[in-house]
N, C-alpha and C positions, 0 to 999 in steps of 0.2 A: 898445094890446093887445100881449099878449106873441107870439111867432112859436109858430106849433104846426107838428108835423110832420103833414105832406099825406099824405094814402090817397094808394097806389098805381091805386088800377081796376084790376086784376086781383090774383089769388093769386100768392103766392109761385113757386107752381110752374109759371105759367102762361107763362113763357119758356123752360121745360125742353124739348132739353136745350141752348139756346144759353148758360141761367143758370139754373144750379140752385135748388133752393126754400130749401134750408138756405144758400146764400150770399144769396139776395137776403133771407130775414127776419132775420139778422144785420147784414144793410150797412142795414138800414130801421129796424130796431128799437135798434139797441145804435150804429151808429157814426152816422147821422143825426141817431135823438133826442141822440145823444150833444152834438153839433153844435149841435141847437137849444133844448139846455138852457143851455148855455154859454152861447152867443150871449146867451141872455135874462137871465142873470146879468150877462153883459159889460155890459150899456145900460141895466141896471137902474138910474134914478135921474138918467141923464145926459141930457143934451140929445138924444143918438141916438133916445130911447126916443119910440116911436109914430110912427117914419117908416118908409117902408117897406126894404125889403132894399136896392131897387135905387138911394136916395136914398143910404142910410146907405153903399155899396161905392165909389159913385161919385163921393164925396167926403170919403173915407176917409182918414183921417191913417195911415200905413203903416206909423209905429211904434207904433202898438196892437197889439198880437200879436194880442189876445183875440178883438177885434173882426173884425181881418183874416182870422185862422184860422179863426172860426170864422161867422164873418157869409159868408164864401167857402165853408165849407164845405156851409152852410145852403143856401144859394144852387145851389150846382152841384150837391147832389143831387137840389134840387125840379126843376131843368131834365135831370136825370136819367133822372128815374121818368118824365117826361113824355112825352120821345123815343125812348121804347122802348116796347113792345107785343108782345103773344102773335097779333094777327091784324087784320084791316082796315088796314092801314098804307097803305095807299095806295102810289102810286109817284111818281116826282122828276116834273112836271111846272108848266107854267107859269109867271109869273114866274121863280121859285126857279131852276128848268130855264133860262131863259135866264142868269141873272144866273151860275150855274154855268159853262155853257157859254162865257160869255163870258171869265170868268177862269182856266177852267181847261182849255179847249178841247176837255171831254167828260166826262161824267158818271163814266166810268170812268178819268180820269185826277185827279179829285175826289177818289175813293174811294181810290186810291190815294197822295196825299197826304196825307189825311184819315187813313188806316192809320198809313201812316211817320210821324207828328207823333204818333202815340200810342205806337208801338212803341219809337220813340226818343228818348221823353222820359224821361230820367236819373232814376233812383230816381223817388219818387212825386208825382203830380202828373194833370196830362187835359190832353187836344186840344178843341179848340173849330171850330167852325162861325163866324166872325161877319160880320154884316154893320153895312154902315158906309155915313153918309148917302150918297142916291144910288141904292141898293139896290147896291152891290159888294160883292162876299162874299167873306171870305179865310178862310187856315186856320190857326191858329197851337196852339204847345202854353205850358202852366203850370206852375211848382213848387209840389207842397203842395194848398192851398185857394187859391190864388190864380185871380182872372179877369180876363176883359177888362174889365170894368167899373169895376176898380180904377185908379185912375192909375199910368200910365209899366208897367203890365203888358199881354204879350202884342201880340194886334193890334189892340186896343181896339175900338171899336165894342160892338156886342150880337151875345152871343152866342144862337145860337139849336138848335145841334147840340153836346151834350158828351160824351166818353166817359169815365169814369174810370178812371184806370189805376195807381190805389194797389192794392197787392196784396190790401186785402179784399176789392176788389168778384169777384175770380176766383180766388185760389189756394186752395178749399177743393177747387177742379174741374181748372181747370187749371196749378195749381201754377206752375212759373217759366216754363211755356210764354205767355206775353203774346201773343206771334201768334194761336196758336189763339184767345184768348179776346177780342181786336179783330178776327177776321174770325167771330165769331160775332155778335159785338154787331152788324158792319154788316148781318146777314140780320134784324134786330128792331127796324133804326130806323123807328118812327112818322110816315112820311112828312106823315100830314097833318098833323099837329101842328107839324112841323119849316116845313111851309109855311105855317101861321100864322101864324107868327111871324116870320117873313120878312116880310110882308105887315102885321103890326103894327109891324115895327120900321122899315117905312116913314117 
């Protein structure tokens, strides 16, 4: 079956004002589908076709652009939409909370590298959350569409926290300011979600 683009669960506006309703139905509608039309064009016909995202990245020939860009693209915005939320997010506990704790020696100093790996990632690209067998979790940042799932990219492992920081997902709001619009993102990450998947990537 071909990739479709995933509902949100909630409105557009429903992260206002951390993410406006006109950037986020733009980043969902036009550069997502954008993403997962290509993609489907890209695998159309080849051996890729009918496996899933995380088969086809993970064992990814890296000179296919098509596939790379846009199979990554595909990819980091479904874990996108997912760890972000308008309300219930939960907070950092449990597992996740130790395994944090443990490499990073406080949840606020998590956050804080977690910040810098997005702020400082050179033209456009995302930070990652991942974890790696074991349950140890690190933070690394990407070029482009590129993830950790891909070979010889990032900190490999799974990722399970992303932020993007290509200038669609925020300069309709907050233009070349990137600070502002990575310490908004971290008031809307879906904690629980982000700890399921900690606990799945077990």
């Amino acid at each position: 079956m071909a990739f479709t683009l995933p509902e949100l669960g909630y409105a557009y506006d429903a992260l206002e004002p951390a993410i406006d309703a006109r950037t986020m139905e733009i980043h969902h509608t036009k550069h997502h589908q954008g993403y997962t039309n290509k993609l489907n064009a890209a695998i159309e016909g080849t051996n890729l076709a009918g496996k899933s995202i995380e088969d086809i990245l993970s064992s990814l020939d890296m000179t296919n652009t098509a596939v790379r860009n846009n199979g990554g693209g595909y990819y980091n915005h479904c874990l996108y939409w997912q760890v972000i939320a308008p309300n219930d997010r939960g907070r950092l506990s449990g597992p996740l909370r130790e395994a944090i704790d443990s490499a990073f020696g406080s949840v606020d100093s998590f956050k804080e590298h977690f910040a810098a790996a997005a702020k400082t990632r050179f033209g456009s690209g995302w930070a990652f959350l991942c974890v790696h067998e074991g349950g140890k979790v690190e933070v690394c940042s990407t070029p482009n569409q590129d993830n950790p799932l891909m070979p010889g990219v990032g900190c490999g492992g799974t990722p399970i926290l992303g932020i993007d920081v290509w200038e669609h997902a925020y300069y309709l709001n907050y233009q070349n300011r990137r600070p502002d619009y990575v310490s908004a993102f971290m008031g809307i990450i879906n904690w629980n979600v982000v700890e399921q998947k900690y606990e799945a990537a077990l």
